[in-house]
N, C-alpha and C positions, 0 to 999 in steps of 0.2 A: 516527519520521522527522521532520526538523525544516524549516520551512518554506526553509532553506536547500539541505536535502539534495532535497526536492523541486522545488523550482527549477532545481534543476543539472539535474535529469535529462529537465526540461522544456525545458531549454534557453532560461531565460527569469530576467531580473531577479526578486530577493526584492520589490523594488519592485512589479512588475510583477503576482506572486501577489497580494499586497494592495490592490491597485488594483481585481484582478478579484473579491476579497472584498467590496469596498465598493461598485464600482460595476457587476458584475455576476456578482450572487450566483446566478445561478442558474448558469452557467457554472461559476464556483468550485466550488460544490457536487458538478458533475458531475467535477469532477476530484479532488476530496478521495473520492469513492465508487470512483475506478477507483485510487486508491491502498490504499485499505480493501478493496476485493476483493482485490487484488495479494498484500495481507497474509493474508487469510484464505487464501487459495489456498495460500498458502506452509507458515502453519499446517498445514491440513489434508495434507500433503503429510509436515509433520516426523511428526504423528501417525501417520499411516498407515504410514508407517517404523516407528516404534517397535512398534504393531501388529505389522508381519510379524515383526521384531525378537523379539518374546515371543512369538509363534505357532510359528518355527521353534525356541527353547528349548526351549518345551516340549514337542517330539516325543523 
């Protein structure tokens, strides 16, 4: 995802993202982690499809 895409969904200037990178990185940080969860969640979700996916095949 690109610091454009996340901004839109922030509802916030690309400016804006970078501002909060440089002058307040601990904030930034907390928002780059609940986009990485977001991803992981999503991940673990395709996988787990695919799981039942092969599990019901092979009955």
């Amino acid at each position: 995802m690109t610091q454009r895409d996340m901004a839109g969904i922030l509802h916030v200037d690309v400016k804006t993202l970078r501002n909060w990178k440089k002058n307040k990185p601990a904030l930034y940080k907390k928002i780059m982690q609940g986009f990485m969860f977001d991803e992981v969640i999503q991940e673990a979700e395709e996988h787990y499809e695919r799981l039942k996916k092969l599990a019901e095949e092979s009955v």
